[in-house]
C-alpha positions in Angstrom: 110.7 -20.2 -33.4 113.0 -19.7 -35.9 113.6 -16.1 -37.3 111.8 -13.0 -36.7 111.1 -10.1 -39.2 109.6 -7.2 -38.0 108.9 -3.6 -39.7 108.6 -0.3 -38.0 109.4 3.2 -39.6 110.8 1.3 -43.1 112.9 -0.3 -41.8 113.0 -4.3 -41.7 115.0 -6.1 -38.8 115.7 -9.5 -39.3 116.3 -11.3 -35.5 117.6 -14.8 -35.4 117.9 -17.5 -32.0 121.0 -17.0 -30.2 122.3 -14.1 -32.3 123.1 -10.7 -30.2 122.2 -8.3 -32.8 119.1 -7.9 -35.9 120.0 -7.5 -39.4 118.5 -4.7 -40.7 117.7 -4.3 -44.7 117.3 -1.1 -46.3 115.1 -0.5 -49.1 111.3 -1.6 -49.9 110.7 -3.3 -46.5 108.3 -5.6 -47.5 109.2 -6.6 -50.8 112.5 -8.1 -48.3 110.3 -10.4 -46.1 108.5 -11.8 -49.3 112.1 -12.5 -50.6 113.0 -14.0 -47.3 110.3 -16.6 -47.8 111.1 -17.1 -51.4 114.6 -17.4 -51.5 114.6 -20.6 -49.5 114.1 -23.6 -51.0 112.5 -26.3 -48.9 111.6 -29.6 -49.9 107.7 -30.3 -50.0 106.3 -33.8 -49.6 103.6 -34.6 -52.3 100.9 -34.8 -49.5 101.9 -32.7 -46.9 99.0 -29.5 -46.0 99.2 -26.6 -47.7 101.8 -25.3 -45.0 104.4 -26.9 -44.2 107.2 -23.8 -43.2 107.2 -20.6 -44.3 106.3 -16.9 -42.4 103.7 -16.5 -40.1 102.4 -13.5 -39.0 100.5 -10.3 -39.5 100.5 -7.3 -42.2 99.2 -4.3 -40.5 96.9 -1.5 -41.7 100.0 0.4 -41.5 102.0 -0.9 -44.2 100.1 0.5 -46.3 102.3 3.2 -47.2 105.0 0.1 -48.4 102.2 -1.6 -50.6 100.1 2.1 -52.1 101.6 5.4 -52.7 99.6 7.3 -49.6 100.6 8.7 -46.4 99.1 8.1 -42.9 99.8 11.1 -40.2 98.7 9.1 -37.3 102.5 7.6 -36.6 103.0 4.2 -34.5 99.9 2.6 -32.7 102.9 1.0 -30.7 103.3 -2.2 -32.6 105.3 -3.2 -35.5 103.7 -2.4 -38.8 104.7 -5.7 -40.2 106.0 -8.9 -38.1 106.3 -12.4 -39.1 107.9 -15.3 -37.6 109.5 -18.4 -39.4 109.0 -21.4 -37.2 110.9 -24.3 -37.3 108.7 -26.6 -35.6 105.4 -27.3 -36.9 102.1 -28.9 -35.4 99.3 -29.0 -38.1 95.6 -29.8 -37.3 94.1 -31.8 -39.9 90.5 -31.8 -38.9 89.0 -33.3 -41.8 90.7 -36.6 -41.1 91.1 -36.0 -37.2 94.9 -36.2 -37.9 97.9 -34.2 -36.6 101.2 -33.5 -38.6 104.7 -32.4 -37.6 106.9 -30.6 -38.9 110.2 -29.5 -38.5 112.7 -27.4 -40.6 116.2 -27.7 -41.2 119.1 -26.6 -43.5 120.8 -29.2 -44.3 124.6 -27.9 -45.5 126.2 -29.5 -48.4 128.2 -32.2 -47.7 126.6 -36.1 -46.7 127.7 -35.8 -43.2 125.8 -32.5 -42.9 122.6 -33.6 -44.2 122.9 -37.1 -42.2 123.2 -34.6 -38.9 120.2 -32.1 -40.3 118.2 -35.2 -40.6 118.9 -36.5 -37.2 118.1 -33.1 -35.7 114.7 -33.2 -37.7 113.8 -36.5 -36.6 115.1 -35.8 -32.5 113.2 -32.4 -32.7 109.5 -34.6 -34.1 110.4 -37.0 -31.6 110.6 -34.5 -29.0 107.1 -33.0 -30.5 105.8 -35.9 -29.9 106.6 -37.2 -26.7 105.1 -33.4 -25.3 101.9 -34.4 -27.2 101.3 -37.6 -25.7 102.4 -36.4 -22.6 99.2 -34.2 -22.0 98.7 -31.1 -19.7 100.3 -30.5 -16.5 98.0 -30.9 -13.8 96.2 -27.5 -12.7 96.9 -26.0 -16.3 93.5 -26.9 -17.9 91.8 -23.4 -19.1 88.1 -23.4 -18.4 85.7 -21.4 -20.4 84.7 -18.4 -18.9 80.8 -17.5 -18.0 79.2 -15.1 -20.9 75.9 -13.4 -19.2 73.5 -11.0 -20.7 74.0 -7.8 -19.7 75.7 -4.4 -20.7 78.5 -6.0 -22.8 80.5 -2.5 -23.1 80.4 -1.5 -19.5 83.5 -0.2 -18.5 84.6 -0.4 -21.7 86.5 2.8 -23.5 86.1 3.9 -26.2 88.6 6.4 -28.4 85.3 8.2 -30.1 82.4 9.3 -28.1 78.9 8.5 -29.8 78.3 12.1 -30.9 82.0 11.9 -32.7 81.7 9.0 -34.3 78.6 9.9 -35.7 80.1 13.1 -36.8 82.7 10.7 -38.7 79.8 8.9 -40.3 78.3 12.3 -41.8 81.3 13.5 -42.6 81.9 10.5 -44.4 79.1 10.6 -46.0 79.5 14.7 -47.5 82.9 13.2 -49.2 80.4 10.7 -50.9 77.9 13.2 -52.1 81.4 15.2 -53.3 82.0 13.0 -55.4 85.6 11.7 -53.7 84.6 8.6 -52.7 81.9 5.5 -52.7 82.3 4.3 -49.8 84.7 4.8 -46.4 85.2 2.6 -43.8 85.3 5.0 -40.2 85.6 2.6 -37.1 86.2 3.1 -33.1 88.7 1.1 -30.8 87.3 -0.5 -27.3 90.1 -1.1 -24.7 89.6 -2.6 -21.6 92.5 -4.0 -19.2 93.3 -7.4 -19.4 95.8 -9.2 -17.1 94.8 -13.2 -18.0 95.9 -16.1 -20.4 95.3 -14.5 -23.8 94.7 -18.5 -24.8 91.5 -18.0 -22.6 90.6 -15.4 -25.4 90.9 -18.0 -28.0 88.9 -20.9 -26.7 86.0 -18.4 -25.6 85.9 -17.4 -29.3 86.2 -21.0 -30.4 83.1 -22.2 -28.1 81.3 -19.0 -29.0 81.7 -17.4 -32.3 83.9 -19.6 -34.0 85.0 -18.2 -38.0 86.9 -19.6 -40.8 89.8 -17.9 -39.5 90.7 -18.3 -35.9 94.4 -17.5 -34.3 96.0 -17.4 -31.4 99.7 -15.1 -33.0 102.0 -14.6 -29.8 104.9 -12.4 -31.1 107.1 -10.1 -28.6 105.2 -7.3 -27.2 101.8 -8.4 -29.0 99.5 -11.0 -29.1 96.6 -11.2 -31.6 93.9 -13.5 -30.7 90.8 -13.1 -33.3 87.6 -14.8 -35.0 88.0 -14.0 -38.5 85.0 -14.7 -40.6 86.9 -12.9 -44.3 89.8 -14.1 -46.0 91.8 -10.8 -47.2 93.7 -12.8 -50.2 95.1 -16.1 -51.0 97.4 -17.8 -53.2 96.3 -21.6 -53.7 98.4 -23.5 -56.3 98.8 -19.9 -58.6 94.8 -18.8 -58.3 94.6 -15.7 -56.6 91.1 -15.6 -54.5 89.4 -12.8 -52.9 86.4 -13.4 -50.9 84.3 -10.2 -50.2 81.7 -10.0 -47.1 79.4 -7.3 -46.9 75.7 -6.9 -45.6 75.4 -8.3 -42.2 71.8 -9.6 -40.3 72.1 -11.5 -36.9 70.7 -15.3 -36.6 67.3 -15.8 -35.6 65.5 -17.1 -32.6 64.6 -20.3 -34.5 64.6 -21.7 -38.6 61.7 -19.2 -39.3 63.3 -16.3 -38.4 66.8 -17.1 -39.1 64.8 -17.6 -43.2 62.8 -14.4 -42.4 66.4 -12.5 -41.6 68.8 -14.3 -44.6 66.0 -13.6 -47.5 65.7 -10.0 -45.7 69.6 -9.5 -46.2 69.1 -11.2 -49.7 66.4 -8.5 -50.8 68.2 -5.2 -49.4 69.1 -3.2 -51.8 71.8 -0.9 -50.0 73.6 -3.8 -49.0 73.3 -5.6 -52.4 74.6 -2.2 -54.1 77.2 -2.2 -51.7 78.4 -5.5 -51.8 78.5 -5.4 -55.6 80.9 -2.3 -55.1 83.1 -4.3 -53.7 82.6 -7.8 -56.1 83.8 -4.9 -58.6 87.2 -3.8 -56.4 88.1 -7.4 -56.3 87.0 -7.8 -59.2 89.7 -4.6 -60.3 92.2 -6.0 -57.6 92.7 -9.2 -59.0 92.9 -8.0 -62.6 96.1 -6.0 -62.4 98.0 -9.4 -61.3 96.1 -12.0 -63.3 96.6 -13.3 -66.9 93.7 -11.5 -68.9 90.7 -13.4 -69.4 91.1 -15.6 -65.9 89.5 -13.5 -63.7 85.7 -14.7 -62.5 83.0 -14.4 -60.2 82.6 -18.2 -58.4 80.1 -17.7 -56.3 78.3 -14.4 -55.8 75.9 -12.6 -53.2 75.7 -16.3 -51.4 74.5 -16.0 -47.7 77.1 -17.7 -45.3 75.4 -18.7 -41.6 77.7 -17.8 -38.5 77.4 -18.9 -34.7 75.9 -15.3 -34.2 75.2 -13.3 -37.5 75.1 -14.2 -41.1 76.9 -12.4 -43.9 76.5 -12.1 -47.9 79.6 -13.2 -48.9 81.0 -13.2 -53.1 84.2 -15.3 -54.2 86.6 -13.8 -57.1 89.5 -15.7 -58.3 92.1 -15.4 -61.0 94.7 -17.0 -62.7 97.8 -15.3 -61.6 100.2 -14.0 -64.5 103.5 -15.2 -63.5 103.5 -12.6 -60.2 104.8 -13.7 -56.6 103.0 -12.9 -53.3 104.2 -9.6 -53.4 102.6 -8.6 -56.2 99.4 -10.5 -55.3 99.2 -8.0 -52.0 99.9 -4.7 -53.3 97.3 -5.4 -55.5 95.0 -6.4 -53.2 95.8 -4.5 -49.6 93.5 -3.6 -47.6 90.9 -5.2 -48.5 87.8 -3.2 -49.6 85.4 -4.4 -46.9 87.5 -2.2 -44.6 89.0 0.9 -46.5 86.0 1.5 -48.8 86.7 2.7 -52.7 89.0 4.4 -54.3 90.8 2.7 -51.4 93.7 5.9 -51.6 91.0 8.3 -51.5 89.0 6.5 -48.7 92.3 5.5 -46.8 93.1 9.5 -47.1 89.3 10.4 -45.9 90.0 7.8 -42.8 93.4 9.1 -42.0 91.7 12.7 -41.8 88.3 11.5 -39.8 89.9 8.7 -37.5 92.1 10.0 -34.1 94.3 6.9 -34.1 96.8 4.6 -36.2 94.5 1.6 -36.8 97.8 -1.2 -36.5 96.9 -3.9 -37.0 93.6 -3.7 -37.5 92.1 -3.8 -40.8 95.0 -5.1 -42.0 96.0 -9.6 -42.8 96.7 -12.0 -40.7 98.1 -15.3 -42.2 100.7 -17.0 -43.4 103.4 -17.0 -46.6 104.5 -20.3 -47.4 107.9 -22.3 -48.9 106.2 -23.7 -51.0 104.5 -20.4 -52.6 100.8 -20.9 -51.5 99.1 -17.6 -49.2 96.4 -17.4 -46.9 95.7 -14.8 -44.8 92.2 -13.1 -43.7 91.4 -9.8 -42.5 92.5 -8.5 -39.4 89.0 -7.9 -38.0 87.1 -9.6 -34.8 90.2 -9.1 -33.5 91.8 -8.2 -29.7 95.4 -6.8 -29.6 96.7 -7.4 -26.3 100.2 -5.6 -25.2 100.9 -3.8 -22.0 98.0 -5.1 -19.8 95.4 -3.6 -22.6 93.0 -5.6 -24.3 92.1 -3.2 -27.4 89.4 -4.3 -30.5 88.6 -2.1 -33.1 85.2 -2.4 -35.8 83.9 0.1 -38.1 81.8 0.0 -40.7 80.9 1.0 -44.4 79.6 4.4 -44.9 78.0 5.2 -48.0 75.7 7.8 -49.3 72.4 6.8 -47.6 73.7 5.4 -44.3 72.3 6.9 -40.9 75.1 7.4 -38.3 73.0 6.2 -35.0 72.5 2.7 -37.1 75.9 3.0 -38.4 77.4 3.6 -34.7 75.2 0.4 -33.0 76.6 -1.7 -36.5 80.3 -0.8 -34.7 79.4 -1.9 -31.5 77.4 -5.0 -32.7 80.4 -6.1 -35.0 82.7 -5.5 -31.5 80.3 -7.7 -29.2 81.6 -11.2 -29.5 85.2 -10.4 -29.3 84.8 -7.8 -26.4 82.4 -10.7 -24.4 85.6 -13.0 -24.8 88.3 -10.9 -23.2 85.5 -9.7 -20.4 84.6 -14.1 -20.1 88.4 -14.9 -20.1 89.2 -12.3 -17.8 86.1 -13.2 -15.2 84.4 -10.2 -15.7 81.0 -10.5 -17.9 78.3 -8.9 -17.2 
């Protein structure tokens, strides 16, 4: 890797190879990184992918106080609230064409000579790429996929809310609805287990199991996030700014009749239909404050998207943006309303109250900010965080005036399932 930028307490510490001490930048702390990205000017082959170097990394739910004008009493959840690395070598995965693509970045000075020797280190440093790529895995390094048994999937599993509290959370929830404060909150619960294996093991369990749109594998000092992300959070393609909202969730049948039987079920409801609108209209709001008037549009709405293990209605928003950077594209946007609720500062004030812990990173984007000025990230949700021989993943759901807290606390531990089977598959512990 190249540099690291990480936030904690306001501060932004910039880290780079082989230097003994972090630059640290004072000020709006994440406003800085977005600079650090855009400041650098990279050259971009006409048909290279969509990245090709930039930052890479995750935004957590606790930046929020950098991006809205709120406050969150819960302190650290013991990882950076912001941290992004800028790699320098690059492997991307073209899977429509069954291609790869390397990448590698350079500064190339000003004079000829230095340019000749940026070029040479380029080329040695895809070379190099290469000739590890071809050379295949040592022998005994080959990850198998772990065994995923039915069984009590949360056994020995902890969580930070008993049922009865969580269920509490939920009603509460639910009297700041009928008061008026909010129309919707998001209250969730963290799992931890220990985990002492290959946190790659996590990955390809998820990939054979409940693959998403969005699947990662983010190493970074002290953390690794390994997740299954089926919602983009906000993206920047080519100066349209997207927003894809899920809400209203059934699982996948038995067979075709019932997996019909379960979509047109989830098609009919009228909570989750009301709910999902809700949240059409938030991106809807979201999108408008940073897009030229008159761009902003529903693309596709209330269209049911088929998963490995459940099916979700999922809406697509998009709008032309108005001259803004990336920046401005995620203050406008962060969190996402599928997991804050709306007002998002009333409901992120209602969650601070009702929920015991900081949420990190959870809730929060994962993605990447490119050179060339494109975004993508998704929500930080089926997700593990794994630091200190802890494997932690957090789900919640969306409370609003008619929910019931014993189906709202099984929807937590359903949305939790897939990810927690992973760690206990990769670790050689299913049930």
């Amino acid at each position: 890797p190249g540099e690291l930028a990480s936030i904690r307490d306001g501060v932004l510490s910039v880290s780079r190879p082989g230097a003994g001490t972090a630059e640290r930048r004072a000020g709006d702390p994440v406003r800085a990184l977005f600079e650090m990205v855009e400041s650098r000017r990279v050259h971009r082959p006409a048909d290279v992918m969509p990245f090709a170097g930039g930052a890479v990394g995750y935004f957590g739910y606790d930046a929020l106080p950098y991006l809205e004008k709120v406050t969150l009493t819960h302190g650290s959840a013991g990882i950076p609230e912001t941290m992004f690395m800028f790699p320098r070598k690059i492997v991307m995965f073209d899977h429509l064409r069954s291609r790869m693509r390397l990448c590698a970045i350079v500064e190339p000075g000003e004079s000829p000579s230095e340019r000749a020797e940026a070029y040479a280190r380029a080329t040695a440093a895809i070379a190099s790429m290469v000739e590890k790529l071809a050379g295949g895995l040592p022998e005994g390094s080959r990850l198998e996929l772990g065994r995923v048994d039915n069984g009590d999937d949360f056994e020995g599993v902890e969580s930070n809310v008993s049922r009865p509290v969580y269920e509490g959370m939920v009603e509460r929830a639910r009297e700041y609805i009928f008061a008026g404060d909010a129309f919707q909150v998001v209250v969730s619960q963290k799992f931890s287990m220990p985990f002492s294996g290959d946190p790659l093991s996590i990955y390809r369990q998820l990939r054979a199991e409940n693959p998403s749109p969005y699947m990662f594998h983010l190493e970074l000092p002290g953390v690794t996030l390994v997740g299954s992300s089926p919602e983009s959070m906000v993206t920047n393609r080519g100066g349209t700014g997207v927003i894809r909202p899920i809400a209203g969730t059934r699982p996948r049948g038995a067979d075709a009749a019932e997996d019909e039987r379960l979509a047109a079920e989830l098609a009919a409801d009228e909570k989750e239909r009301a709910e999902h609108i809700m949240l059409v209209d938030l991106a809807r709001n979201d999108l408008g404050r940073v897009s030229r008037p008159g761009t902003v549009r529903v693309s596709r709405l209330m269209e049911i998207e088929r998963y490995s293990h459940v099916m979700h209605m999922v809406s697509e928003v998009e709008g032309s943006l108005d001259g803004v950077g990336n920046h401005a594209l995620l203050r406008a946007s962060f969190p996402a309303g599928t997991v804050i609720g709306a007002p998002k500062v009333r409901a992120s004030e209602i969650i601070d109250e009702l929920e015991p812990d900081a949420r990190g990173a959870y809730a929060g984007a994962i993605g990447y900010v490119s050179y060339s000025g494109d975004m993508d990230t998704c929500i930080a949700i089926r997700t593990v965080v794994l630091r200190e021989g802890r494997a932690t993943v957090q789900a919640g759901g969306g409370i609003v005036a008619d929910s019931v807290p014993a189906l709202e606390y099984q929807e937590s531990r359903n949305k939790a399932r897939a990810v927690v089977r992973a760690v206990r598959a990769a670790s050689g512990e299913a049930p």
